[in-house]
N, C-alpha and C positions, 0 to 999 in steps of 0.2 A: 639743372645743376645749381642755378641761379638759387631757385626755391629752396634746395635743399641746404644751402648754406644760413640761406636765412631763416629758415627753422634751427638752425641748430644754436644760430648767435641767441634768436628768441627764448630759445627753451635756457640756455648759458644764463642771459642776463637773470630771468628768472629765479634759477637755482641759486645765483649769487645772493639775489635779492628774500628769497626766504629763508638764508643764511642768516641773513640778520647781520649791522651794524658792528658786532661784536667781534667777528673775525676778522673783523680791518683794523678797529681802531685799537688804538695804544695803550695797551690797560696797565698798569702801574698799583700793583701790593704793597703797602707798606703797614707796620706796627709804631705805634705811637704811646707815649705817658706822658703824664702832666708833669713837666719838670718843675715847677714851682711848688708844687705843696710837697708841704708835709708827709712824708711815709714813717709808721713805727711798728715796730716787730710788733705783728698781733691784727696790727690794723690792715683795713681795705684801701686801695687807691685804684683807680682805672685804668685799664687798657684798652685799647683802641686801633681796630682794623679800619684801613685808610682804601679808600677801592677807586680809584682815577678811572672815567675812561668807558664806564661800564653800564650796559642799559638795566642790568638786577644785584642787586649786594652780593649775591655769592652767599658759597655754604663753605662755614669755619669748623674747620676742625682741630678742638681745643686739647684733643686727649691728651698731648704733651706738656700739659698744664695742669694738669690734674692735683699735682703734691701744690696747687695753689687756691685749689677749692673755688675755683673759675663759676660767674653767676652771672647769667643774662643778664643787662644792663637795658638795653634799648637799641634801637638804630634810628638814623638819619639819614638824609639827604640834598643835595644843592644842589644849583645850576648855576653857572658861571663861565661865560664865553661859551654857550651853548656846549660845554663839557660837564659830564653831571658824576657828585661824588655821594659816597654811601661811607659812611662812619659807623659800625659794628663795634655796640660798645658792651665788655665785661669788666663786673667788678672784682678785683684777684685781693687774698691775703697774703702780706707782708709775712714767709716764715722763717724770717733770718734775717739778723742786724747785718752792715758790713753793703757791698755790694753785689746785688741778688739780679743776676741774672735768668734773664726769662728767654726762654727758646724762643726758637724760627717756628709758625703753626702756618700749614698748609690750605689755601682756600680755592675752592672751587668754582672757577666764572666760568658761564658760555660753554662748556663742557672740557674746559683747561682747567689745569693745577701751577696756582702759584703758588710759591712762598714768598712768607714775608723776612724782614731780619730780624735779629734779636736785636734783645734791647736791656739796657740796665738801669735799674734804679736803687738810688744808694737810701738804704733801712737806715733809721735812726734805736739804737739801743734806750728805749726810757728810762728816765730816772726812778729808782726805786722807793718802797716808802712803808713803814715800819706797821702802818696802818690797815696794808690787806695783807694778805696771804693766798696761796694757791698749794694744795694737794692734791693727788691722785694713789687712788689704792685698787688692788683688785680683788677678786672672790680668791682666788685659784692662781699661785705663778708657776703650778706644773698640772700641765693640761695634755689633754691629748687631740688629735687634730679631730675638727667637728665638735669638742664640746663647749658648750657656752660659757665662758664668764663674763663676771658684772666688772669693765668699768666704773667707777666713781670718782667724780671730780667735782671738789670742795673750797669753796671761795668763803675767807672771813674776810670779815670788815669789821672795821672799828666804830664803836659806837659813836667814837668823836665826829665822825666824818658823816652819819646819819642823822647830828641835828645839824647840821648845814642843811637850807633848802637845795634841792639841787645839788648838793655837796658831790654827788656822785653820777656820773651820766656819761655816754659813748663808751659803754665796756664792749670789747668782744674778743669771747676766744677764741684758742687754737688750741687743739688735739690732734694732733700728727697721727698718734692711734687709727682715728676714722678715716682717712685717708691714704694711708703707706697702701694698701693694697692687700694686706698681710692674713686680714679677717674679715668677713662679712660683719653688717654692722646692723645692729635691731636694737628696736625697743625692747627697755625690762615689763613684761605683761604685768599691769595694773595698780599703776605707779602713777600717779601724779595726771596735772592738767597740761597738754599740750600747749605753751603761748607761742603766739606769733612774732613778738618782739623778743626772743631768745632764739637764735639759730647760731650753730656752730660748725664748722667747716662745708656749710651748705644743710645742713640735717636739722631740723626742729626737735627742738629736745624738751624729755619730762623733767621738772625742775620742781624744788622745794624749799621753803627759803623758815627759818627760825632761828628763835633769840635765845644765843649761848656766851659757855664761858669757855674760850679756848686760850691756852695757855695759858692761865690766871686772867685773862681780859673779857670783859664783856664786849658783845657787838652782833653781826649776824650771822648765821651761815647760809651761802647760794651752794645745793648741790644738786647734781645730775648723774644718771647713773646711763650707761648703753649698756647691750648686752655685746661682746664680741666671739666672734667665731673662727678660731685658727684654720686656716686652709692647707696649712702644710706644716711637717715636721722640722723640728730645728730650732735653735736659739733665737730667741725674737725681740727686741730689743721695743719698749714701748717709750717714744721719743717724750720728752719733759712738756707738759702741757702748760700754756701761759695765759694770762689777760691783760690785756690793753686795756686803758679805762683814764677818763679826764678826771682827778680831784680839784675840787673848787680849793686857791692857796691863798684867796685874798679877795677884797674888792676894790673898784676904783670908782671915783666920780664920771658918769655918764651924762647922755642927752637928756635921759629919763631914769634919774636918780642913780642913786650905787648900783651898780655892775657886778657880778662876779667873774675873777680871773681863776683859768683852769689852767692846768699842765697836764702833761700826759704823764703817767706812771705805769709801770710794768712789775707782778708776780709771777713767778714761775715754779712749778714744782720738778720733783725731782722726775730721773728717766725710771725703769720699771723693767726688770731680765724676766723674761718667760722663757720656760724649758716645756717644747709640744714634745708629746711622744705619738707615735704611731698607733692605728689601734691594732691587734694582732689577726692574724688570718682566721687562726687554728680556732677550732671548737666555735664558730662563729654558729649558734644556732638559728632554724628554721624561725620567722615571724622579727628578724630584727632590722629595724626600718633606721638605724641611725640614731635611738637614740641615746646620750652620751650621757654620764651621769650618776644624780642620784632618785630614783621615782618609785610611785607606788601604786596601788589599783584597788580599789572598792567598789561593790554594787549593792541597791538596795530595789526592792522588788512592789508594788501595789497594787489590788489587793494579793495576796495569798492563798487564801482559799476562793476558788471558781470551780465554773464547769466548763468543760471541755469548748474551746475555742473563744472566752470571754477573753476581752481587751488586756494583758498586763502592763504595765506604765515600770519599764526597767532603767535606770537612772546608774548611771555609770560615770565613777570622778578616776580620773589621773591626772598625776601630778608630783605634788614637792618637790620642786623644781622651779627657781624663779623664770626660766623660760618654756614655755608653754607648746607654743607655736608649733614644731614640728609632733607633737603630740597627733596619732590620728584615732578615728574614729575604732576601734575595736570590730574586726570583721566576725560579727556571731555566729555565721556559717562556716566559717572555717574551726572554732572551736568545737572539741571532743564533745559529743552527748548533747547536741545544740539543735545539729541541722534536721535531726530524723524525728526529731523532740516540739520542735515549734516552728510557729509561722512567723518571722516578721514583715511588716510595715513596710513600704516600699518609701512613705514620708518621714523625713524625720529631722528634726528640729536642729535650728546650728548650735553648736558648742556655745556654752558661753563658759566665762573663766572668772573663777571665786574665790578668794583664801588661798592663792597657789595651786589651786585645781583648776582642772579644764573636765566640765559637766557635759557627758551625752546623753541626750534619753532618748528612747525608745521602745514603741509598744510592740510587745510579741501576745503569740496565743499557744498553749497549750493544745498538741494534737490527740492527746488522748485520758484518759486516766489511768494509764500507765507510769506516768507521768509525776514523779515524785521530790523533783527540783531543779533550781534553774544552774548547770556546771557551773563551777569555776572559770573564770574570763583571764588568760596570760598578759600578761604585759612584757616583754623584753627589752632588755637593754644593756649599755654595756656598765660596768659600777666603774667609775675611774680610782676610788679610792683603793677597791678590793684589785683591781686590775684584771678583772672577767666576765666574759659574760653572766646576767642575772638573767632569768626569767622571774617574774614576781604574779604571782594570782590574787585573783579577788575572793571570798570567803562561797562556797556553796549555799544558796538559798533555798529551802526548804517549802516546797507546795505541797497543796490538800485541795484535788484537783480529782470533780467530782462528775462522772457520765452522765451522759446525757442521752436519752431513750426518742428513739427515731420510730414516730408513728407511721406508718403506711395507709392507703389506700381502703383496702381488705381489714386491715384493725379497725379502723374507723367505720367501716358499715358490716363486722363481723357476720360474716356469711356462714360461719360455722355454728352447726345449733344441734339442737338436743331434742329427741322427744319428749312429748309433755302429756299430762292426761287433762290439763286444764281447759277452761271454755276457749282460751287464747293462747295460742301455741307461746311454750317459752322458749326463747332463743338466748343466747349467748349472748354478751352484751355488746351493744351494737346497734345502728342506727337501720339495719333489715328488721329487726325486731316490729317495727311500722308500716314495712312492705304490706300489701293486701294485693291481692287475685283481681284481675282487670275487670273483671262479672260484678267487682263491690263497688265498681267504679262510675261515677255519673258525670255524662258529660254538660259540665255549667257553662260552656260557651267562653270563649273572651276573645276581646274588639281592643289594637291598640290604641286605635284615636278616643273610646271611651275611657281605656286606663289613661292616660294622660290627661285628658282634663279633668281625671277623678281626683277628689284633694286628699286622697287616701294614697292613688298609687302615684299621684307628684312627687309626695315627703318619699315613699320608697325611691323614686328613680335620681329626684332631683337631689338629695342629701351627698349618696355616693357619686354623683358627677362632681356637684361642689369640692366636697374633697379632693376628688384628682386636681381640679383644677388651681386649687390649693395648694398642693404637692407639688405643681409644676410650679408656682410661684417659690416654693422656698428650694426647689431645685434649681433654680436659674439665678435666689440669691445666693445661694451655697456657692454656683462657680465661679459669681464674683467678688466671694470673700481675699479678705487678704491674701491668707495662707494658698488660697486654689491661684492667684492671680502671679505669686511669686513663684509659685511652683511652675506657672506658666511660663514666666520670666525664664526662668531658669536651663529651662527646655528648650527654649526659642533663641537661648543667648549665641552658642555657635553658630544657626542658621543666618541671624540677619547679621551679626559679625562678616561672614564670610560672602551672605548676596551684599551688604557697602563694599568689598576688599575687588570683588569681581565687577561690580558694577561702576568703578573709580575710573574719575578721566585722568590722564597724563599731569594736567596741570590739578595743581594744587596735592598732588600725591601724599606728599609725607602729611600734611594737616588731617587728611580723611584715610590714610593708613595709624597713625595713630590715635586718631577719634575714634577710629574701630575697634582698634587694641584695647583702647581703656574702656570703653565700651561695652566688649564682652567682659572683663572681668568684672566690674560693674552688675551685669547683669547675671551673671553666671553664678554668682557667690554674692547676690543680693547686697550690693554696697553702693554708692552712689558716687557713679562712675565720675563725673566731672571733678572731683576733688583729687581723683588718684595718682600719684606719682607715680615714675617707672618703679622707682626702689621699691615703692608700696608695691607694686603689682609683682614685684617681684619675688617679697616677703608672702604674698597672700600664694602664688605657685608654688614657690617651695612649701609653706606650709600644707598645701592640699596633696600635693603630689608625691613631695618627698625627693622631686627629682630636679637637684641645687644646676645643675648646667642647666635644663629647658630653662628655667625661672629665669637665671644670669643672659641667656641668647636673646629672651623676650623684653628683659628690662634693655639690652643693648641698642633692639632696634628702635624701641619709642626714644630711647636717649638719642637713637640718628635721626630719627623722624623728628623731632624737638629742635635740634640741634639747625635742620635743614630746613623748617617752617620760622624758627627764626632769623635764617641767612638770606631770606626768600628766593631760596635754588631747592630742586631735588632731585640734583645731578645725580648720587650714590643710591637715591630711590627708585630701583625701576620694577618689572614685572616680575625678576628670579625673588625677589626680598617679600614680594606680595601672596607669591607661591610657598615660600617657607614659613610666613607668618600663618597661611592657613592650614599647611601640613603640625605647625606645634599647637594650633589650638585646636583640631582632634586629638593629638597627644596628648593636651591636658583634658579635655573629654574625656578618656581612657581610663586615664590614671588620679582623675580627681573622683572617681565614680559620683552618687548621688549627694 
């Protein structure tokens, strides 16, 4: 009995002990701001998770902070009286003068949920100033849900303020727009250079900046355009966009000469009423993938006249439409007079986008000389101006499409023949014409080792080996051409996606479930994965697929996986989240086809 007591204290103390630290000691959440600076509508200041107590920082979860455009900052750590702290730091935007309170955010230590307290910090309203200006316009302020319009937002400056060196510096806005929740938020395709020193509610935007006259005044224009996408019906209200920005208002005498002194100043434009409408059930035709709008469809065909199964290079633009994106590839098999008519390509090239067109190509063959042009290709959609659905086609292209005559066996040594009176029977034409009767036949002997050293039958044996072996050389450089190697890429993207997902240790989970994530898409659709955002990934799904919830789930989890390799915890990361990421990337396998 003695024994069995002291196995059970052994096995006890143990279990306590790979318990870990964490479930004894006193762990203490708190939120924190820098009460000493400066805050202005517009501008950033930091916030700060406080973690007492604890052997790993934990994993924050910021969703309730979202209308603040919340941006990884960094973390920290100390020891002091052998108690060690971890300071989880994000930078928030200011979006409201007055006193701006910021919720209580949930964090996850040691496999507990705390929360922290709110906190406030009081916004200063900037001084204004007759020198900049801020606008906001849209394409469309009656839209229906899913169709795209162009935000655009327009920043003048005065030219006074542009020969100041420096005159102008620490601007950053706020567009409530990108962040209410209300619309998907994209790029306008083909629009300007991405910088990295312009970011707006978290989102890197295309900007363009030029020397104008607005209201009678000369100076510059900074504008940016998004495209936004209403999610639901109803009255929508697009909140007054603003910029924060320091003007040089003077200088003073310095350590090192004149100084310049700044202030802060604030422009705001006005707010912006949308009216979404629904789109309608009824008469909803066969082939309409979603898209909203206004568009259109051409094809052009190379060459024209062939023979029967020679390469055609068909070239197909949609478009007029500043948004592109959900545009897909035209399924030519599914088209009338197409699939019984031609072969296509199993390779084929990615889109690219030109002049408000999005260009496919693709090579097909002509099955027959039957064969007298290439259908009409549909395009559908729905028109919002006319308020119905549109199908729109592309123009019938016109071949001259010539047979091709299949020689046999029996053609080529024409065994059929004719009587002749001649010295030499005439035959039919045909390569029996030269047969002769085995009795005319003399046998001359032949020795392989003598043909081989002969320099007569070398050149015969040895030419035709050369070439194979020739053939093999550019066969083996063909499969590691570009195009075969992406194509490779491509192919291989879900299998090694899914053997990292299954072959993942516990620790470090969310780091190497999201390296995978972006990884196959990366790979999948030929982009280079280390650069990819979830949004990006999220934008490149829905564009391929068409299917806006998968795209939204998948961007959700790399935001947790992110979210939780920054807190370094991945409490909320376990095996069920591993199993669902590899169930939707066979679903985008599926539904993104080739």
């Amino acid at each position: 009995m003695d024994n069995f007591w002291k196995k059970y204290l052994f096995v006890l103390l143990l279990t306590l002990a790979v318990m870990g630290a964490d479930a004894f000691a006193q762990i203490n959440v708190s939120a924190q701001i820098d009460g000493k600076a400066e805050v202005y509508v517009g501008g950033q200041f930091n916030y700060y998770i406080v973690i007492d107590g604890a052997s790993q920082a934990g994993q924050v979860d910021m969703s309730p902070l979202s209308k603040f455009s919340p941006k990884y900052a960094g973390k920290r750590s100390t020891t002091r009286n052998r108690a060690k702290r971890f300071v989880v730091v994000y930078s928030l935007t200011a979006i409201e003068a007055g006193a701006l309170k910021i919720p209580a955010v949930k964090v996850v230590v040691g496999g507990r949920t705390y929360t922290t307290n709110p906190v406030t910090v009081n916004v200063k309203e900037p001084s204004r100033s007759d020198k900049i200006e801020l606008a906001m316009d849209v394409s469309r302020k009656k839209c229906y849900v899913g169709e795209p319009i162009v935000l655009t937002v327009k920043w003048f400056i005065h030219e006074d303020l542009l020969k100041v060196r420096n005159g102008v510096r620490d601007f950053s806005f706020n567009v409530p727009a990108y962040v209410s929740g209300d619309f998907y938020v994209e790029d306008v395709d083909g629009q300007g250079v991405r910088q990295a020193n312009l970011e707006v509610n978290g989102l890197g935007v295309f900007y363009s900046t030029q020397n104008v006259r607005y209201k009678g005044r000369a100076g510059t224009m900074v504008s940016f355009s998004k495209v936004l996408i209403p999610k639901k019906a109803g009255r929508t209200r697009l909140g007054a966009s603003s910029v924060s920005v320091k003007l040089a208002t003077g200088s003073r005498r310095g350590i090192w000469g004149r100084e310049m002194e700044y202030d802060t100043f604030m422009a705001r434009s006005g707010g912006i009423q949308l009216d979404v409408l629904p789109l309608p059930d009824v008469s909803k035709p066969d082939g309409f993938y979603g898209l909203i709008g206004k568009y259109e469809i051409s094809a052009s065909a190379k060459p024209v006249r062939v023979n029967v199964g020679d390469p055609i290079t068909l070239t197909i633009k949609a478009g007029g439409n500043k948004y592109l994106k959900p545009v897909k590839r035209p399924d030519l098999n599914a088209v009338s007079g197409f699939a019984g008519n031609f072969k296509t390509s199993t390779e084929q090239s990615e889109a690219v986008i030109r002049n408000d067109f999005k260009i496919f190509t693709q090579t097909i063959r002509a099955n027959s000389a039957d064969v007298t042009e290439i259908p009409p290709i549909p395009l559908v959609y729905f028109d919002s101006e006319k308020g119905r659905y549109v199908t729109a086609f592309s123009e019938a292209i016109p071949l001259d499409v010539a047979a091709t005559t299949n020689v046999t066996a029996a053609d080529a040594e024409g065994y059929s023949f004719v009587p002749a009176t001649r010295e030499i029977e005439a035959f039919k034409r045909g390569i029996s014409a030269h047969y002769e009767k085995a009795d005319a036949l003399e046998d001359m002997g032949f020795s392989i080792s003598a043909a081989i050293a002969s320099p007569g039958y070398f050149s015969f044996w040895a030419l035709p080996f050369g070439a194979f072996l020739i053939s093999l050389a550019v066969r083996f450089a063909g499969q590691n051409s570009p195009e075969k190697m992406t194509a490779r890429r491509k192919r291989a993207a879900a299998k090694n996606a899914i053997g990292k997902l299954k072959g993942s240790a516990e620790d470090g989970l969310s780091e190497t479930l999201v390296t995978a994530m972006r990884g196959y898409i990366g790979d999948r659709f030929d982009l280079t994965s280390g650069s990819l955002t979830p949004l990006e990934c999220e934008r490149i799904i829905a564009g391929r697929t068409g299917d806006g919830e998968l795209a939204g789930e998948y961007r959700a989890v790399m935001d947790r996986c992110e979210r939780s390799s920054y807190a370094g915890a991945s409490a909320e990361i376990d095996a069920s989240v591993v199993e669902r990421v590899v169930e939707m990337i066979g679903m985008i396998e599926k539904r993104a086809g080739r």
